[in-house]
mmCIF file of the C-alpha atoms, coordinates in Angstrom:
data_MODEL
# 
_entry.id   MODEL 
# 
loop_
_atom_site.group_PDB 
_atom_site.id 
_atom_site.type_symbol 
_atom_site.label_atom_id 
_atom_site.label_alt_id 
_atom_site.label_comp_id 
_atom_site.label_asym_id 
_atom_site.label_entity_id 
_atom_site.label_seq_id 
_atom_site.pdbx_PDB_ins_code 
_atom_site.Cartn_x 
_atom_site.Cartn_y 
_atom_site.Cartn_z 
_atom_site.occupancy 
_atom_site.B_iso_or_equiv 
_atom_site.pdbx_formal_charge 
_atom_site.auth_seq_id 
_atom_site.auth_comp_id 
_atom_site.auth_asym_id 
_atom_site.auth_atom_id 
_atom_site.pdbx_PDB_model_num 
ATOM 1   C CA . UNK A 1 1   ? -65.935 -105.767 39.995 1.00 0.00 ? 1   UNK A CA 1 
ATOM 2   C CA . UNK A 1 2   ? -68.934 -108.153 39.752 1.00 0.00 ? 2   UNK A CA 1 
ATOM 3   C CA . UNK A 1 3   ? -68.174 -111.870 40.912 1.00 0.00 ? 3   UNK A CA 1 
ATOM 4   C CA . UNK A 1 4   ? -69.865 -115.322 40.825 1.00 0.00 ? 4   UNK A CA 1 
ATOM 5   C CA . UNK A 1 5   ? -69.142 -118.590 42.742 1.00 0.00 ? 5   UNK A CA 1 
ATOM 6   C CA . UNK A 1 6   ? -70.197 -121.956 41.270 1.00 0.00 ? 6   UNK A CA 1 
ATOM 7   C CA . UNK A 1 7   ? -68.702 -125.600 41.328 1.00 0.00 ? 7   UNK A CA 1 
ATOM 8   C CA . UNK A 1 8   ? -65.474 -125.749 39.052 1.00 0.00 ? 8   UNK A CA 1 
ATOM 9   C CA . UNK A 1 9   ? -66.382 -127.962 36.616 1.00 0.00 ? 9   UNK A CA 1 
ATOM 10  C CA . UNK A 1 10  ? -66.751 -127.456 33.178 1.00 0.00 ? 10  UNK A CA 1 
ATOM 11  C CA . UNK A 1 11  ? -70.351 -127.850 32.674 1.00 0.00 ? 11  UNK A CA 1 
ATOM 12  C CA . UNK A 1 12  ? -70.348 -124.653 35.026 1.00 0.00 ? 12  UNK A CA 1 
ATOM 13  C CA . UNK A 1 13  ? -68.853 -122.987 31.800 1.00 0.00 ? 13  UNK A CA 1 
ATOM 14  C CA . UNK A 1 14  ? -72.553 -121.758 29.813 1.00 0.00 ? 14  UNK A CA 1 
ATOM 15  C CA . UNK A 1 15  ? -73.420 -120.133 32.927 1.00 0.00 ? 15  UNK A CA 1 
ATOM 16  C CA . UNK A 1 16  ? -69.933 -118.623 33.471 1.00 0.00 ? 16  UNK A CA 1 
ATOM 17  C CA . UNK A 1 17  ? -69.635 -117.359 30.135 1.00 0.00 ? 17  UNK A CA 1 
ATOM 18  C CA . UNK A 1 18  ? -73.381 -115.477 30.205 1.00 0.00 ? 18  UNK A CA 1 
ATOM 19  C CA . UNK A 1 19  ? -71.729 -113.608 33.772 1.00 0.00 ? 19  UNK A CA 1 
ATOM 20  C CA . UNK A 1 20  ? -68.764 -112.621 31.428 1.00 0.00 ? 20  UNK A CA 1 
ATOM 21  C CA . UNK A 1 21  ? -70.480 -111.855 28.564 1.00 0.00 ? 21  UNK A CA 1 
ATOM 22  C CA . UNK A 1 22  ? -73.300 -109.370 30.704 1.00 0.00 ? 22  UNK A CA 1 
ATOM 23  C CA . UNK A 1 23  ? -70.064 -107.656 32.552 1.00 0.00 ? 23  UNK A CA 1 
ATOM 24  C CA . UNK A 1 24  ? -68.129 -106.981 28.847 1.00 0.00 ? 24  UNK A CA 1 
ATOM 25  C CA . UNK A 1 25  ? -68.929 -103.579 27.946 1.00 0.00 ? 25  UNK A CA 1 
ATOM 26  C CA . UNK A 1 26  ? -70.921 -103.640 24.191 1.00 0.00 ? 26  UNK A CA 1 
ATOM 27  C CA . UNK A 1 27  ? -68.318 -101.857 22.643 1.00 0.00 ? 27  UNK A CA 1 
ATOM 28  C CA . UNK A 1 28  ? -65.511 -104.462 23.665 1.00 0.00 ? 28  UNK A CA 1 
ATOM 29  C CA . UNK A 1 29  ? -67.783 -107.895 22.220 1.00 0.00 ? 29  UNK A CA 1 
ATOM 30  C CA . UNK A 1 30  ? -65.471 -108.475 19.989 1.00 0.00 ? 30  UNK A CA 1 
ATOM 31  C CA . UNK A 1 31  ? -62.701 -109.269 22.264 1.00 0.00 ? 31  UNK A CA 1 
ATOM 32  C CA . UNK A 1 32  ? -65.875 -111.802 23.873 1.00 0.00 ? 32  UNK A CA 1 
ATOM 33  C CA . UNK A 1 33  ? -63.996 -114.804 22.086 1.00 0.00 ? 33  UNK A CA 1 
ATOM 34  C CA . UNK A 1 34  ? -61.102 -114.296 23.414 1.00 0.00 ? 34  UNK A CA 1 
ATOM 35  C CA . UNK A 1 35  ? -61.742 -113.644 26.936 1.00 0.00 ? 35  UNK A CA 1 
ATOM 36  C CA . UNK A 1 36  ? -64.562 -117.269 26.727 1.00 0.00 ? 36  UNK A CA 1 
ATOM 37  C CA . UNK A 1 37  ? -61.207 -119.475 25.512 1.00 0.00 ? 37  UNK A CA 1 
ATOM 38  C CA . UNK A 1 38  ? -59.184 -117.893 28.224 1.00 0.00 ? 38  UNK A CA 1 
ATOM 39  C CA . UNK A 1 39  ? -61.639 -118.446 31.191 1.00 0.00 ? 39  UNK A CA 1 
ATOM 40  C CA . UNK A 1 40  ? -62.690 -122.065 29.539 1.00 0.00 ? 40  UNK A CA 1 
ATOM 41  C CA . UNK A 1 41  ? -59.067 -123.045 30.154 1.00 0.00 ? 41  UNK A CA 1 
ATOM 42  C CA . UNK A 1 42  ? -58.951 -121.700 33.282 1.00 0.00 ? 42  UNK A CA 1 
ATOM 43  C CA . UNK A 1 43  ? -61.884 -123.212 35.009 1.00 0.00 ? 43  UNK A CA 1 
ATOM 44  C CA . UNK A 1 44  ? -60.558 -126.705 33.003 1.00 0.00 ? 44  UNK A CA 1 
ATOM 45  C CA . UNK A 1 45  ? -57.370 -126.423 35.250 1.00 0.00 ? 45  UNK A CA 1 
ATOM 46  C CA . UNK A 1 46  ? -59.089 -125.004 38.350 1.00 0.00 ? 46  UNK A CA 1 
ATOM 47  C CA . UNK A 1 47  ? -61.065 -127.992 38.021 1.00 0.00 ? 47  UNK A CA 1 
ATOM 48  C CA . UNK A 1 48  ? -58.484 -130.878 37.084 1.00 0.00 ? 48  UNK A CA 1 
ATOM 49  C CA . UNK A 1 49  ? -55.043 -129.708 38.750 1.00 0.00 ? 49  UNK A CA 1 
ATOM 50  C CA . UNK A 1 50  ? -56.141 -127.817 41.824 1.00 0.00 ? 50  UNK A CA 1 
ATOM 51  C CA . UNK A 1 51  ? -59.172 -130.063 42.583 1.00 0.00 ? 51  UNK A CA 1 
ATOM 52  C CA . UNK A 1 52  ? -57.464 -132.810 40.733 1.00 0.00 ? 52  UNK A CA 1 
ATOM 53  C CA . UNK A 1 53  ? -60.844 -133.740 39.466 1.00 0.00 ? 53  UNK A CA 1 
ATOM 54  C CA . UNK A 1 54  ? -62.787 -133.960 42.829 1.00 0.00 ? 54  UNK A CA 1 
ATOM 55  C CA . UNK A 1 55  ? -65.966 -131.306 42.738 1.00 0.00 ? 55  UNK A CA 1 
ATOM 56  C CA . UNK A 1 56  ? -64.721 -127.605 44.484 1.00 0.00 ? 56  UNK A CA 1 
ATOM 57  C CA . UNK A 1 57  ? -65.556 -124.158 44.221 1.00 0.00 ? 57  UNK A CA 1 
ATOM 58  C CA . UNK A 1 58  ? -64.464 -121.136 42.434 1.00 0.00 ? 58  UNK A CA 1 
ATOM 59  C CA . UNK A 1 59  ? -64.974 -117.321 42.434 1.00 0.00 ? 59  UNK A CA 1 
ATOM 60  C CA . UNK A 1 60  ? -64.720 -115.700 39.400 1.00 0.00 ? 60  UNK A CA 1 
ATOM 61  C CA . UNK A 1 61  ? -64.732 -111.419 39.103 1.00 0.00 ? 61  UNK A CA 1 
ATOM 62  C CA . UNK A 1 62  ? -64.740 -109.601 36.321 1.00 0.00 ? 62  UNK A CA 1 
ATOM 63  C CA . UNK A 1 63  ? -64.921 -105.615 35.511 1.00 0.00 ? 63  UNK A CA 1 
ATOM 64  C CA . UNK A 1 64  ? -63.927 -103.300 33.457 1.00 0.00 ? 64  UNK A CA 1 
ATOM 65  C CA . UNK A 1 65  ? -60.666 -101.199 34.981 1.00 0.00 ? 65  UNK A CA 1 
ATOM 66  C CA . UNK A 1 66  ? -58.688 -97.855  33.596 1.00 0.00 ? 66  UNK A CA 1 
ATOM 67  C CA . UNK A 1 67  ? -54.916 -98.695  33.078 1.00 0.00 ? 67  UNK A CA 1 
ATOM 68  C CA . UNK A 1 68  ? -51.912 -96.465  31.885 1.00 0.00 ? 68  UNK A CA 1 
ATOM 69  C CA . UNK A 1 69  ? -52.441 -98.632  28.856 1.00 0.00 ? 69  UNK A CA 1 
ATOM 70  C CA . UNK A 1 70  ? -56.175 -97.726  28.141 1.00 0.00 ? 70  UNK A CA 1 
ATOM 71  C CA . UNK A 1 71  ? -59.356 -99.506  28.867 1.00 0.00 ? 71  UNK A CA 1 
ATOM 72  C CA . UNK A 1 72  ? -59.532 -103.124 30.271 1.00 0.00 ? 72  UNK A CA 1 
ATOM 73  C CA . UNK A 1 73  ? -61.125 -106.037 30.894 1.00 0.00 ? 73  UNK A CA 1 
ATOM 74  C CA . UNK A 1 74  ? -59.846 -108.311 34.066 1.00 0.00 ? 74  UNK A CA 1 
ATOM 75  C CA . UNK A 1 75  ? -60.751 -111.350 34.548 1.00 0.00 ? 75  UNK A CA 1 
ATOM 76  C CA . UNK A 1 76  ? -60.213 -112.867 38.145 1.00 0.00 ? 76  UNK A CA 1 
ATOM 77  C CA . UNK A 1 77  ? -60.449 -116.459 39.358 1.00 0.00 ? 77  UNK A CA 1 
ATOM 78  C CA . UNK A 1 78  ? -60.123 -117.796 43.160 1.00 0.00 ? 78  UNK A CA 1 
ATOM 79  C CA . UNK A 1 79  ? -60.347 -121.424 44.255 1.00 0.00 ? 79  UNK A CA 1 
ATOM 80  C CA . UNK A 1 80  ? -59.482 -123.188 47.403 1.00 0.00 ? 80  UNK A CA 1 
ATOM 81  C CA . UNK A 1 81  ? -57.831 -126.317 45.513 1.00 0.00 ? 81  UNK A CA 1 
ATOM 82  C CA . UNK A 1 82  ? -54.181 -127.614 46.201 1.00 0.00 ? 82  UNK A CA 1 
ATOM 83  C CA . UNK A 1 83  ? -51.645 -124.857 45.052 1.00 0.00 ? 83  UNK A CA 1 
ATOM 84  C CA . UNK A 1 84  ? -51.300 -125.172 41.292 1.00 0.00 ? 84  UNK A CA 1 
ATOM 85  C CA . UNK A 1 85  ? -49.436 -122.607 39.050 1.00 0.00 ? 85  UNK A CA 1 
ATOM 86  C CA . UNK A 1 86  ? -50.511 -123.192 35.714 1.00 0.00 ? 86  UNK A CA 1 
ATOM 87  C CA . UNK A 1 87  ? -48.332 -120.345 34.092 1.00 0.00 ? 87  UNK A CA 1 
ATOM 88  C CA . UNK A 1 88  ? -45.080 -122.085 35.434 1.00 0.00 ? 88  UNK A CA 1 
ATOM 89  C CA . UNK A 1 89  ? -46.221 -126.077 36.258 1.00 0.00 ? 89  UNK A CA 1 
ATOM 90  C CA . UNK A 1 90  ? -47.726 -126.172 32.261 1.00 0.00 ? 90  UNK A CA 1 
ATOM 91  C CA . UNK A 1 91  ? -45.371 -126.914 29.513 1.00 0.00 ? 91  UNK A CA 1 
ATOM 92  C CA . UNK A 1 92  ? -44.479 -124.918 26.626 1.00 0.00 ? 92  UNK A CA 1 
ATOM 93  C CA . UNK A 1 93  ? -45.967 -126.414 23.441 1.00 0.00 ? 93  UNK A CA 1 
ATOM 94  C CA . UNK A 1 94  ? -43.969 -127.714 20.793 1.00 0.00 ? 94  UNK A CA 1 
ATOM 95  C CA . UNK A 1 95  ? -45.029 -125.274 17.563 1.00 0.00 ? 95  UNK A CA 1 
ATOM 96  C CA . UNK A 1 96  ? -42.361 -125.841 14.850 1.00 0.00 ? 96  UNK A CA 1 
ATOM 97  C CA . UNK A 1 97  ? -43.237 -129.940 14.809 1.00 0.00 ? 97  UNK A CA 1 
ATOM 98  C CA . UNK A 1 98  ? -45.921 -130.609 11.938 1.00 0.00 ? 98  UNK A CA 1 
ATOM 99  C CA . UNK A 1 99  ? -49.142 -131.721 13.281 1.00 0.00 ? 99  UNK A CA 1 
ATOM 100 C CA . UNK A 1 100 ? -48.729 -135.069 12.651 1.00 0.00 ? 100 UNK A CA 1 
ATOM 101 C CA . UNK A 1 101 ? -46.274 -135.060 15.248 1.00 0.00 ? 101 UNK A CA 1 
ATOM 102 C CA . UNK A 1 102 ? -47.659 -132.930 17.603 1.00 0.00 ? 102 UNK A CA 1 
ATOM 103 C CA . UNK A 1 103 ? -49.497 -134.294 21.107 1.00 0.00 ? 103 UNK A CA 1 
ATOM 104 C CA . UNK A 1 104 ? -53.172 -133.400 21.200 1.00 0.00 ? 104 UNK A CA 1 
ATOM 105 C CA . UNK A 1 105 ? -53.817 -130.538 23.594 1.00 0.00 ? 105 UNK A CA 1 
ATOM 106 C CA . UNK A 1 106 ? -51.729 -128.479 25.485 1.00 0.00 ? 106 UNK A CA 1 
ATOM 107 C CA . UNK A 1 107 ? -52.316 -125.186 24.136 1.00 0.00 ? 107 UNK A CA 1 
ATOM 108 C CA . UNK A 1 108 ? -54.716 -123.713 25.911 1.00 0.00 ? 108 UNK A CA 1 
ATOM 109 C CA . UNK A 1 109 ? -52.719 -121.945 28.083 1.00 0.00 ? 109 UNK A CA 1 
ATOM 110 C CA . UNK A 1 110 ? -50.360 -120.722 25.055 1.00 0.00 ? 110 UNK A CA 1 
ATOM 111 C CA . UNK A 1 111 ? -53.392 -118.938 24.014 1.00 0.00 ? 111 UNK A CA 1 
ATOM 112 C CA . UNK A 1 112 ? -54.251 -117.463 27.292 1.00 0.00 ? 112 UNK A CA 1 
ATOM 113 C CA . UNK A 1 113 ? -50.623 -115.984 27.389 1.00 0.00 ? 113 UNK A CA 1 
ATOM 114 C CA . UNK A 1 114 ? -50.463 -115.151 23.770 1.00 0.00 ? 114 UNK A CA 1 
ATOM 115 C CA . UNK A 1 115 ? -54.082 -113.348 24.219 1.00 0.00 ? 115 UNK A CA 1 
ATOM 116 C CA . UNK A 1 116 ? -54.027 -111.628 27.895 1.00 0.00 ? 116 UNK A CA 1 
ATOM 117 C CA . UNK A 1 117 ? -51.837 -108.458 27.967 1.00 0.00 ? 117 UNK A CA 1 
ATOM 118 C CA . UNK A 1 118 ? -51.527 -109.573 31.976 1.00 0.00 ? 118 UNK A CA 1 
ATOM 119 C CA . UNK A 1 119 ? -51.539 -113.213 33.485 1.00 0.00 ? 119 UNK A CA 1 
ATOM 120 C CA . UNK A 1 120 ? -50.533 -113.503 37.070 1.00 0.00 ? 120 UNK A CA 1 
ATOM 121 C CA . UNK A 1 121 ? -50.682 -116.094 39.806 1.00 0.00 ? 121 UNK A CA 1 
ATOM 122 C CA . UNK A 1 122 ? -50.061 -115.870 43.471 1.00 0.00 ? 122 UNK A CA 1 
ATOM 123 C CA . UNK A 1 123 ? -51.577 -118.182 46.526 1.00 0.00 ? 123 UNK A CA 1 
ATOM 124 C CA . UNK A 1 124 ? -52.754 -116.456 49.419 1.00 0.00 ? 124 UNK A CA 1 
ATOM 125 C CA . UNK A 1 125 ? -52.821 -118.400 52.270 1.00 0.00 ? 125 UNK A CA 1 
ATOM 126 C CA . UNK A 1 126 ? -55.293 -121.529 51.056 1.00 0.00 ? 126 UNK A CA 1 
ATOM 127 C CA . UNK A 1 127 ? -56.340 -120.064 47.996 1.00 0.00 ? 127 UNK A CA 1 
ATOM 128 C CA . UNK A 1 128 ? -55.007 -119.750 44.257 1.00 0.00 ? 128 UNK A CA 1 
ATOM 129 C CA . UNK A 1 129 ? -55.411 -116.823 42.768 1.00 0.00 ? 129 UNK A CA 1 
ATOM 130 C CA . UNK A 1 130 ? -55.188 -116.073 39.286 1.00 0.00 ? 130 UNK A CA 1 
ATOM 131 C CA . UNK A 1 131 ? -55.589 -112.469 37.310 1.00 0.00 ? 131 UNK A CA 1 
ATOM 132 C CA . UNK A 1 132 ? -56.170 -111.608 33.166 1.00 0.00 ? 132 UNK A CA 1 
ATOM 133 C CA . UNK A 1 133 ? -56.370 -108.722 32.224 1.00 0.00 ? 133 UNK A CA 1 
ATOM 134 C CA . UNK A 1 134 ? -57.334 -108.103 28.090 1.00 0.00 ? 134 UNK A CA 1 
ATOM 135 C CA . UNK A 1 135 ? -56.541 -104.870 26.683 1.00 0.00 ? 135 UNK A CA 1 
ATOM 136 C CA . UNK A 1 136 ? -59.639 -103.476 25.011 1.00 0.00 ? 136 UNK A CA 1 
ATOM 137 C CA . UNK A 1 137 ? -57.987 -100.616 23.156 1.00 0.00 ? 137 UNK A CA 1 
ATOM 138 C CA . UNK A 1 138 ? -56.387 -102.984 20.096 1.00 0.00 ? 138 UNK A CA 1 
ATOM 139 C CA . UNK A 1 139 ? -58.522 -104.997 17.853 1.00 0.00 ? 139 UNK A CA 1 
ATOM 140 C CA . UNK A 1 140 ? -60.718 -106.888 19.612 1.00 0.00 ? 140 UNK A CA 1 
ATOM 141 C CA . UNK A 1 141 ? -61.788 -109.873 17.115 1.00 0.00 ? 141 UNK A CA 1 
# 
């Protein structure tokens, strides 16, 4: 697994999603979508919830890996912010409301669960860690 370490802020996020997009095997670019919305949202909360908007750092590893499943692509992102969970400390949107009704936002991490076939958290020692994995042997667009 390859990895880069830049600031985590979201003009960081051109240059993050070229290291993704050179590690994503050809055959899988159709799943490249996907896997960009999911790390955008990631580095978003990396940046505002455990940096709480102050300027930090973040490692980000990506690779392709053999599971029992098939072929995947896992996505990996480290940071050394204040411990922030955002499978469990975000909300669950409100989807049956009409739009009208609806808050703006707050869905980004609906997709990254509705679109990763793993998302995991754990903090090791002064670090969050966070783990996607995408399973490249469905459709990928």
């Amino acid at each position: 697994m390859k990895s880069i370490n830049l600031p985590a802020r979201l003009e960081e996020l051109a240059r993050l999603n070229e290291f993704i997009a050179a590690e994503l095997p050809a055959e899988a670019r159709g799943f490249l979508g996907k896997i960009e919305l999911a790390v955008e949202e990631l580095l978003v909360n990396i940046s505002e919830y455990a940096y709480r908007g102050r300027t930090g750092r973040a490692e980000i590893g990506c690779g392709t890996l053999q599971t029992n499943k098939g072929t995947a692509f896992q996505v990996t992102f480290r940071d050394w912010g204040e411990p922030f969970d955002p499978f469990t400390e975000a909300s669950e949107p409100d989807l049956d409301g009409s739009l009208d009704d609806r808050p703006i936002g707050g869905l980004g991490l609906y997709l990254v669960r509705s679109t990763a076939s793993v998302y995991r958290y754990t903090r090791d020692g002064d670090t969050n860690f966070v783990e996607l994995s995408f399973d490249l042997t469905g459709e990928g667009a």
